[in-house]
C-alpha positions in Angstrom: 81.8 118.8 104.6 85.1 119.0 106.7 86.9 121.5 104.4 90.5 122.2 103.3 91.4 118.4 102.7 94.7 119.6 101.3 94.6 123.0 101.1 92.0 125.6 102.0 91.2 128.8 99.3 93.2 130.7 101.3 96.7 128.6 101.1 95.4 127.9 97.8 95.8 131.7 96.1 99.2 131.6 98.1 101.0 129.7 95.9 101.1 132.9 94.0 103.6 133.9 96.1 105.8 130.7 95.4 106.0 130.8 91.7 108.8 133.1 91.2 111.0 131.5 93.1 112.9 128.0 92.2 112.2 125.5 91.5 108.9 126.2 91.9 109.0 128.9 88.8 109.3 125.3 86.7 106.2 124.1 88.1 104.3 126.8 87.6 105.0 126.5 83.5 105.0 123.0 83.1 101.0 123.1 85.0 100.3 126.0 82.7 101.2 124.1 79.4 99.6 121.2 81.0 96.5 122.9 82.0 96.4 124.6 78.2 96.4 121.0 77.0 93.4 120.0 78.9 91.3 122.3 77.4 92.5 121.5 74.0 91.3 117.6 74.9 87.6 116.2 75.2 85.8 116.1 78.9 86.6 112.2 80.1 83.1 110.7 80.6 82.1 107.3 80.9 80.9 107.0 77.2 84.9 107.1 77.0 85.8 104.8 78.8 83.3 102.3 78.1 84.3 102.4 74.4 87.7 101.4 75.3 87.0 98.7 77.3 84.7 97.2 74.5 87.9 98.0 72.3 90.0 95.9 74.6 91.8 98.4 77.3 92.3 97.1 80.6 91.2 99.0 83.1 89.5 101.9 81.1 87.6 103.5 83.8 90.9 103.1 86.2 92.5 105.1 83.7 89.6 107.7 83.0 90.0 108.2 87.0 92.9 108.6 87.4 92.6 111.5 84.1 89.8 113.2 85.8 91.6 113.4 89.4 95.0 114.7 87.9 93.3 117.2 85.8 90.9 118.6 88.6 93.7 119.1 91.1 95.7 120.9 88.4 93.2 123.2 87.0 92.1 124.3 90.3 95.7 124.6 91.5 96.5 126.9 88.5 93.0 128.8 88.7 93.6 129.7 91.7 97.1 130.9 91.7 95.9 133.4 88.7 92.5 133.6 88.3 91.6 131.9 84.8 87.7 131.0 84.5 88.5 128.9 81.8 90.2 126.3 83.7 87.6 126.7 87.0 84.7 125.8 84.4 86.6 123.0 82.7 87.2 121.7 86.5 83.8 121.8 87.3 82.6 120.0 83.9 85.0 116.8 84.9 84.1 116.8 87.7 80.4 116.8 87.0 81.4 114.3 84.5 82.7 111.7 87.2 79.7 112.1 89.6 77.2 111.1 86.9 79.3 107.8 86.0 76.9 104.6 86.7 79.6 103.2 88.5 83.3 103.8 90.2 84.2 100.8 89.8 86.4 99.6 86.7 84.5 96.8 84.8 88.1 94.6 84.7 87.1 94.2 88.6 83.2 93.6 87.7 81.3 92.1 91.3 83.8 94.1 93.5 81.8 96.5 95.9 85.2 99.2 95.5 88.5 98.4 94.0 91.2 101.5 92.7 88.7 103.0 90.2 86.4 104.2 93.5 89.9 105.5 95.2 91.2 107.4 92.3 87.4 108.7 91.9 87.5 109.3 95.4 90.1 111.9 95.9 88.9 113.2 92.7 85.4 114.1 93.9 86.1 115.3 97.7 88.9 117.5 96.8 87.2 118.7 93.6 84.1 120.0 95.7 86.7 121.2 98.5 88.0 123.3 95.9 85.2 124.6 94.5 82.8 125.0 96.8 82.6 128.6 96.4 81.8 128.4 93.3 79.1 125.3 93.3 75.3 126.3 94.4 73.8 124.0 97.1 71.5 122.0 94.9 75.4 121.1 93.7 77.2 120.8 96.5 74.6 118.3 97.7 74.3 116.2 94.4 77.6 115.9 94.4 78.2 115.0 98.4 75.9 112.6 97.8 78.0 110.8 94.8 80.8 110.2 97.2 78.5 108.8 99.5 77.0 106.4 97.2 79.5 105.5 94.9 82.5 105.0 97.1 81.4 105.0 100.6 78.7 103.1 100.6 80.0 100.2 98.4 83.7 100.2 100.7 81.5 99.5 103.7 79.8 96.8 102.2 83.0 95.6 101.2 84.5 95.7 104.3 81.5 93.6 105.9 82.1 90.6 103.3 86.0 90.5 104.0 86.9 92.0 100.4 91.2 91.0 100.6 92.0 94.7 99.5 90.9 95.6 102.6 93.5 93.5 104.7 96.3 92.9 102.4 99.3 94.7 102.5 100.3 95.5 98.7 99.5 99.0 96.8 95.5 97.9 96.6 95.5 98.4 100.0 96.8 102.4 100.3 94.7 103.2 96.9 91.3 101.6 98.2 92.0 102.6 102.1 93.5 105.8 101.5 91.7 107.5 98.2 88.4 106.1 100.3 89.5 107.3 103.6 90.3 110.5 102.5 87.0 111.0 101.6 85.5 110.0 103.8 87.1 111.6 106.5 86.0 114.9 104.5 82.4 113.8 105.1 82.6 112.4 107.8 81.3 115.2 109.6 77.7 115.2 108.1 77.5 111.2 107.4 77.1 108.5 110.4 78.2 106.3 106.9 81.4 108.6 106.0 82.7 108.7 109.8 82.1 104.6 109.8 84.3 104.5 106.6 86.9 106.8 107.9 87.5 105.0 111.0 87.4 101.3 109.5 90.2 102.9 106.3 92.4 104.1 109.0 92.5 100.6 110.6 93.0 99.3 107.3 95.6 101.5 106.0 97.7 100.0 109.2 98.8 97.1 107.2 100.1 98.8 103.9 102.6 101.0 106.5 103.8 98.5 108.3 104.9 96.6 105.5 107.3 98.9 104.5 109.1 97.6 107.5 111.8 99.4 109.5 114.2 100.0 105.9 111.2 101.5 103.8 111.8 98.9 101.0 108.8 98.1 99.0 108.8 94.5 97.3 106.3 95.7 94.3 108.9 98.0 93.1 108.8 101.5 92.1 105.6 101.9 90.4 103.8 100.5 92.7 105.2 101.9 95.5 104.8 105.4 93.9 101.2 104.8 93.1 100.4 103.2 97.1 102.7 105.5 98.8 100.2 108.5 96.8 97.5 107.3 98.6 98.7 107.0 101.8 100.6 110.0 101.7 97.6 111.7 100.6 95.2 110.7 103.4 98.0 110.9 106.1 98.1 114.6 105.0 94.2 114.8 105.2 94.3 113.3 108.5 96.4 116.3 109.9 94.9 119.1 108.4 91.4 117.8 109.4 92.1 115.1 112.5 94.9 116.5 113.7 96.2 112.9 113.8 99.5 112.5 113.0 99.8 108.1 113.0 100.4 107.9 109.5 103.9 109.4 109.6 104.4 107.8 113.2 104.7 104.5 111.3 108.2 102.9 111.4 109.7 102.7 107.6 107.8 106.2 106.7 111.0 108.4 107.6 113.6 106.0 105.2 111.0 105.2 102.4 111.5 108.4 100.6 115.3 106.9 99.5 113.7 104.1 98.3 113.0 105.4 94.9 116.0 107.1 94.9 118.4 104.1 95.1 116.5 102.3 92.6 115.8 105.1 90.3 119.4 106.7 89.2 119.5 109.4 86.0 115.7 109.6 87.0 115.8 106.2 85.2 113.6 103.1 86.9 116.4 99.9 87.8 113.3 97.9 88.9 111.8 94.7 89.3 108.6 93.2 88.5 105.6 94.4 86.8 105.3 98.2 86.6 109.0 99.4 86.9 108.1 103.0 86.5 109.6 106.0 88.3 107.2 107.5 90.6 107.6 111.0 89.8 104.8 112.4 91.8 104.3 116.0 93.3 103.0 114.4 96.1 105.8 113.0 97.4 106.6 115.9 98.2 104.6 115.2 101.8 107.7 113.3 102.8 110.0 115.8 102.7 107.3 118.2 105.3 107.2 115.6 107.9 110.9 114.3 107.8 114.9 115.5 106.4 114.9 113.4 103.3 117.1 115.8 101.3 118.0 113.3 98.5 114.5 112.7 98.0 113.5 116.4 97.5 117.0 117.0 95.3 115.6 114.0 93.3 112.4 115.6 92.8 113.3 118.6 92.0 115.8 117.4 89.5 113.8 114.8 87.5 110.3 115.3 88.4 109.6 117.0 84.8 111.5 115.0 82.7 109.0 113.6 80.7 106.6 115.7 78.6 103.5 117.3 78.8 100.3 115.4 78.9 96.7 116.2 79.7 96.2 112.4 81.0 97.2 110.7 84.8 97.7 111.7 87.9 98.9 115.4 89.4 102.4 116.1 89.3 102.7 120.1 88.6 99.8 121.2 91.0 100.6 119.0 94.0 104.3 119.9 93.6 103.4 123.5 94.0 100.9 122.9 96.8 103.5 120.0 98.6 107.0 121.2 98.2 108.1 123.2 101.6 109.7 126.4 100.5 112.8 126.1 103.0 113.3 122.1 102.1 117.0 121.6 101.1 117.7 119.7 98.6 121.4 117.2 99.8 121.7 114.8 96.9 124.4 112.5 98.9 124.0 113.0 102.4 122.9 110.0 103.7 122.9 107.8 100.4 125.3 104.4 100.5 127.3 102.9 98.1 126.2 99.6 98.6 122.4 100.1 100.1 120.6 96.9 101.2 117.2 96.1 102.0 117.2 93.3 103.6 113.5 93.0 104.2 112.6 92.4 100.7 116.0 91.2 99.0 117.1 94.1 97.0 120.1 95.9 96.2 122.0 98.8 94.8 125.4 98.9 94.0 126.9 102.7 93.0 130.2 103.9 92.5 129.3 107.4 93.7 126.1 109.5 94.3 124.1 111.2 93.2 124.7 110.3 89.7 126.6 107.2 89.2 128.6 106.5 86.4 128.5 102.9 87.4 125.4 101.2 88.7 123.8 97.5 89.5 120.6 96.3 91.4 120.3 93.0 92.4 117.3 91.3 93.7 116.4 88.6 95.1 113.2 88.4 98.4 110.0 86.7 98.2 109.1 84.9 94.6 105.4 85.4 95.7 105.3 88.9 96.7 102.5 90.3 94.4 103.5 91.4 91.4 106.7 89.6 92.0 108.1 88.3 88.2 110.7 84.7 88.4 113.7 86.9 88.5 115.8 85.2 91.6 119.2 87.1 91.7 118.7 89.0 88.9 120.5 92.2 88.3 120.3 95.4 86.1 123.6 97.7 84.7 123.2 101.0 84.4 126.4 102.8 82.7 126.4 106.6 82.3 122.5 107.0 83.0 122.1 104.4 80.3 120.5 100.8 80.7 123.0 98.3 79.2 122.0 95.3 81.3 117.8 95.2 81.2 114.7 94.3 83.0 111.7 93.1 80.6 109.4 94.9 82.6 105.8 93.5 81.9 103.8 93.1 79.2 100.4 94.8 78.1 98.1 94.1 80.8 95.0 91.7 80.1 92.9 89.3 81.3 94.8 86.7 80.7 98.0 88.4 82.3 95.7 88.7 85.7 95.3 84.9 85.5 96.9 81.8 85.8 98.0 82.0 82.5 100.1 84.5 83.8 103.5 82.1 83.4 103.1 81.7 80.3 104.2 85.4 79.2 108.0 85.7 78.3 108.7 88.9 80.3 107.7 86.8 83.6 109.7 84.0 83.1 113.3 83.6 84.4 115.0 82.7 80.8 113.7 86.6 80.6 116.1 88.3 83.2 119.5 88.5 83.6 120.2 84.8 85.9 120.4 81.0 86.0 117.9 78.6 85.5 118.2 74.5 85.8 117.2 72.0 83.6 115.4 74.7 81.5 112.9 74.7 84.6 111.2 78.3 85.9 112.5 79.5 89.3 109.4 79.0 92.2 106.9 81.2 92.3 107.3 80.2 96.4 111.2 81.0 96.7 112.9 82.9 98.7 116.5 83.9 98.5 118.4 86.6 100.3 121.1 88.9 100.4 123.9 87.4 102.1 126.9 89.6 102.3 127.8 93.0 101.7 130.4 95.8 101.5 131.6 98.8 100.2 135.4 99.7 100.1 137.5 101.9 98.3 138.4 100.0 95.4 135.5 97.5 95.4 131.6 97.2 96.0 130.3 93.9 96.5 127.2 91.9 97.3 126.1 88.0 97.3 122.5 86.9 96.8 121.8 83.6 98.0 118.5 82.2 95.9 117.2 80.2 98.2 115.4 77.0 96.6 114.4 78.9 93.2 116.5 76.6 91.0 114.8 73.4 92.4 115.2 71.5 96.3 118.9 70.2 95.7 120.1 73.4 93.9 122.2 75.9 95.6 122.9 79.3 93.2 124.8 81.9 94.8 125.7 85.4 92.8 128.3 87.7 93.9 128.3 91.2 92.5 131.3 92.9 92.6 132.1 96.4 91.2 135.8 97.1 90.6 136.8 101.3 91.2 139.2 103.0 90.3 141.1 103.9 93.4 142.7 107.2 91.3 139.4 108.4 90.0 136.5 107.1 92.4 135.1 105.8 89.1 133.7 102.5 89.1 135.4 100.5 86.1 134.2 97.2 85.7 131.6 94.6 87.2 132.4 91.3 87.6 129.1 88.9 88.5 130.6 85.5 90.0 127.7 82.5 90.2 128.4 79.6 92.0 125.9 76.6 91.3 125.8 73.5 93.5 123.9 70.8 91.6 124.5 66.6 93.0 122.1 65.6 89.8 124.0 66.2 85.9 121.4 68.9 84.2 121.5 71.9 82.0 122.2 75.6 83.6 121.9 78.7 81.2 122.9 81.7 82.1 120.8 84.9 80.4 122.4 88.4 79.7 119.5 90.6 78.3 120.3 93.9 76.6 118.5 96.5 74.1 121.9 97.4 72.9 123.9 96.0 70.0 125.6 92.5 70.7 128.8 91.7 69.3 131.1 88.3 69.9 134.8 87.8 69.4 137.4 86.0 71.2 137.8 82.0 72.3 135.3 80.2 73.6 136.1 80.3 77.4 136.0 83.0 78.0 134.0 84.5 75.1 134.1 87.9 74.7 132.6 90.7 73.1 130.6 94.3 73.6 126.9 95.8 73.8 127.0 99.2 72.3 124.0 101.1 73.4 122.6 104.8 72.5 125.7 106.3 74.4 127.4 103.9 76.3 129.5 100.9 75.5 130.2 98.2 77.7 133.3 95.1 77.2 131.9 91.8 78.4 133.8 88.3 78.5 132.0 85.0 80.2 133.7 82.3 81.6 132.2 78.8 82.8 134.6 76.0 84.7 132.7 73.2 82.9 132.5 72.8 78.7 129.5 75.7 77.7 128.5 77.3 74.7 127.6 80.8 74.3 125.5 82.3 71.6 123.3 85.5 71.1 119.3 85.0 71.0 116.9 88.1 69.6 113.7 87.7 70.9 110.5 90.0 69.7 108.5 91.6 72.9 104.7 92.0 72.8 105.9 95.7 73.6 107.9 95.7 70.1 111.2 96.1 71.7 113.9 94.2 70.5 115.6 92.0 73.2 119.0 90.7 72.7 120.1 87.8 75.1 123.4 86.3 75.4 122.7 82.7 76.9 125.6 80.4 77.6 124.4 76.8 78.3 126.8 74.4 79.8 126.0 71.2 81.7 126.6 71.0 85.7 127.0 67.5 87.8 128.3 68.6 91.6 129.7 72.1 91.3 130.6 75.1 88.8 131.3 78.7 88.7 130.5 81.3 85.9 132.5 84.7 85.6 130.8 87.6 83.5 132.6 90.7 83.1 131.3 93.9 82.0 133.7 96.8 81.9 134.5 99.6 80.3 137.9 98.9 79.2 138.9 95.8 77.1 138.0 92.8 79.1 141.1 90.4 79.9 141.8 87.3 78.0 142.3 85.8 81.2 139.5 84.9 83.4 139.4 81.9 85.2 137.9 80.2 88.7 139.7 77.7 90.7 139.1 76.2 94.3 142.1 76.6 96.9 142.2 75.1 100.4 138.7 75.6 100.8 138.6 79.2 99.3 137.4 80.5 95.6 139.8 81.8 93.9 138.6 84.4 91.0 141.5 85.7 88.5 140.0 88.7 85.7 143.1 89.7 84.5 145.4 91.5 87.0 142.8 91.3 90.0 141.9 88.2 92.4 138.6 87.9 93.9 139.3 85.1 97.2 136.2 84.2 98.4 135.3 81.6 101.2 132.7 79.2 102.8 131.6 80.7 106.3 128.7 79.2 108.1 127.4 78.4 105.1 127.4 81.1 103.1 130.5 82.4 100.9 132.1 85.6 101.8 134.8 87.6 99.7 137.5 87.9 101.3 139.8 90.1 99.6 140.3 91.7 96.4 144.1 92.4 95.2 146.0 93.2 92.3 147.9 89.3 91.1 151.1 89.1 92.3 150.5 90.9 95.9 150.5 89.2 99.2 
């Protein structure tokens, strides 16, 4: 067995030498609380997990994985930073545990040779016998070679051979089956004709999940599941250099700039994401980026929310692989390079601050592929964050099932478009096979501002365009207001409703056009007023989530033959009693109070020209 997959003994008792220093003396506590919680927990073993899954948990064995790789990589990391037997002989009893399961696979992907069950069990296996090797006898070492062999190399060859789509798709299947695989497999692959096979066909494989993050590093599956690929990529790109002295996974275009990605769509530490899984991918071993490249907001990032949350004994490493990861000399530069208005183009996203690192003021906006997987019907939708606080929400997804993973899958709420903050026509779903894209773009001193063009989502003769435009303070560089102008384009006379969904408090006053009113949150408080340039009707909706969280919608309906515009306002301050849109010699004009929006029709697609105080020239 190649040895030293990630570390070798050696750079392993090292670590001693990091852990008085910041902020690495925070890692070191958090693993020992964690690793004091593992051994106050049961073993997982497959009698676990199978009980669950009979009990109706999806993916139980994915999970129980998942457990048994975070906790081996933690108890080792702390055993042998200060030598505790206690953790070294719970170590070895999970990972004893894994190797006698029946199967790595997770029975919610029964008849697959491998799916993310064998990567997680993978990793967990190779770098749990890297690790203790010295302390394993042969009869062992060998059993448990052999259980990588033929529980996840064996069955990803076979696999391969039948064309399995994990292995050529692009999505975060792709870096967990390919990566957790090829890394070890690469670790065998000096002993095994089969491993060295393996190896060679994952690194071929893996191509397809790095060159999708394109040349922005912008991942269309959101934060979760880019934080749960980019782990497995990261991990056997690491792997590759330490054993292969082959460098091609960090060669890939994208892999310098992806480390922002999180960052942009993860403010206060909080996820502003779309789709299913809109986690924050706090992972120690993200730390990998900042080795190979400068990505200083990434490692500030890290090291300022990575331990948020508290202590559990369950999922993946975050503690040890910080410790082993993190390069002592990375600085951390929490604004360097980060934009005000950041654009990925390649997938459709936004975000929208009024300063970094910690906006006060913040709005994503998304709109791409429809299709990409795990993609939700959420064309130009957008999120608000105010003070590190959610005031403007995502859904998110509900408890995965069966059914969820099928073509039943539309029927949920939190997938359907009435469930995000946007438009829908004639109370249709946006297509699952639209694409929109972010138009136009700009950041100036007292005003942020993007438009998202959504494509054919509302239906063939539909054109919805959404312009997001923060308003600053030019005295404080304190974003004060948000101002979300749609323009919908319809030739046939059908119902539009526009969705506002908060987990605040909802509260109307004021006329009917605009209607006004606030959403009080935990902390923050927000002013919001709606205008519509046809007859509408606003009211508030609570809705019941399968999650049990309350969601609180503020729908304004309104019929729409030929054209109409909708202002929302969301401010901190008292929203004006006057809102209002008007057309002008070809140009949209957009009054919110003492400030005009002009926009105008160029090449087909509406730009904003100006924004001014009323009255000025």
């Amino acid at each position: 067995m190649r040895r030293g997959i990630l570390a070798d003994r050696d750079e392993l008792h090292r670590l001693a030498d990091k852990i008085s220093r910041r902020p690495f003396d925070g890692f070191y506590d958090r693993l020992v609380r964690r690793c004091d919680l593992i051994l106050e927990t049961q073993p997982v073993t497959e009698h676990h997990w199978r009980t669950s899954w009979e009990h109706g948990q999806w993916a139980s064995a994915l999970h129980a994985a998942r457990d048994t790789q975070g906790r081996l990589i933690d108890l080792l990391v702390a055993h042998h930073i200060e030598r505790n037997l206690a953790y070294r002989d719970r170590a070895v009893e999970e990972l004893q545990n894994l190797t006698r399961w029946s199967t790595w696979v997770d029975p919610s992907h029964a008849g697959m040779e491998a799916d993310l069950c064998t990567g997680e069990a993978a990793v967990a296996a190779a770098v749990g016998l890297d690790w203790l090797w010295e302390d394993l006898d042969d009869a062992d070492r060998r059993k448990y070679a052999e259980a990588i062999l033929a529980k996840a190399v064996r069955p990803y060859l076979e696999g391969v051979e039948h064309g399995r789509w994990w292995y050529e798709c692009y999505h975060n299947w792709n870096a967990v089956v390919n990566g957790g695989i090829g890394l070890a497999a690469l670790a065998m692959s000096d002993e095994s004709d089969e491993a060295d096979r393996a190896y060679k066909a994952a690194r071929a494989g893996l191509k397809n999940f790095l060159q999708a993050l394109g040349h922005e590093g912008g991942w269309d599956e959101g934060t979760g599941y880019w934080g749960f690929g980019m782990r497995f990529a990261l991990l056997m790109g690491e792997a590759m250099c330490r054993l292969a002295d082959d460098q091609r996974v960090f060669r890939e275009r994208g892999m310098s700039e992806t480390g922002r990605f999180c960052v942009y769509f993860c403010p206060h530490g909080r996820a502003v994401s779309f789709g299913d899984n809109a986690t924050v991918p706090m992972a120690g071993s993200l730390y990998v980026l900042s080795r190979h490249f400068e990505v200083p907001e990434l490692t500030w990032w890290l090291d300022r929310y990575l331990f948020e949350s508290d202590v559990t004994a369950s999922g993946h490493s975050t503690c040890g692989l910080a410790l082993l990861l993190r390069p002592v000399a990375a600085k951390g530069g929490a604004a360097k390079k980060l934009r005000r208005v950041k654009v990925f183009h390649e997938i459709g996203w936004a975000a929208i601050a009024d300063a970094w690192p910690e906006p006060g003021l913040y709005v994503a906006a998304k709109t791409g592929d429809l299709s990409a997987n795990h993609s939700q019907h959420d064309m130009n939708s957008i999120q608000l964050q105010v003070d590190g606080e959610m005031m403007l929400t995502d859904q998110g997804h509900p408890p995965y099932t069966r059914n969820y993973f099928s073509q039943r899958r539309v029927e949920f709420y939190e997938v359907q478009a009435r469930a995000h903050n946007t438009i829908t026509v004639a109370e249709s779903d946006h297509r699952i096979d639209a694409r929109g894209e972010i138009v136009g773009e700009k950041a100036a001193a007292d005003y942020r501002w993007v438009a998202c063009d959504a494509g054919e989502a509302c239906g063939e003769n539909v054109r919805f365009i959404r312009h997001v435009v923060m308003l600053m303070d030019r005295r404080s560089g304190q974003g004060r207001s948000v101002v979300v102008v749609d323009e919908l384009t319809n030739g046939v006379p059908e119902r539009v409703d526009l969705f506002w969904h908060t987990r605040g408090h909802v509260h109307l006053a004021g006329e009917p056009n605009p209607i006004r009113g606030t959403i009080t949150g935990r902390s923050a408080k927000v002013h919001f007023a709606i205008y519509a340039s046809v007859p509408s009707q606003t009211t508030v909706q609570l809705y019941e989530l399968s999650t049990r969280r309350p969601d609180h919608v503020l729908q304004t309906t309104a019929g729409v033959s030929d054209t109409a515009e909708f202002v929302s306002v969301f401010s901190r301050d008292e929203t004006p009693s006057e809102i209002s849109a008007r057309h002008d010699n070809g140009r949209l004009i957009v009054t919110v109070g003492e400030t005009v929006l002009q926009f105008q029709r160029e090449a087909d697609v509406t730009k904003l020209l100006s924004v001014r105080a009323a009255g000025d020239d």
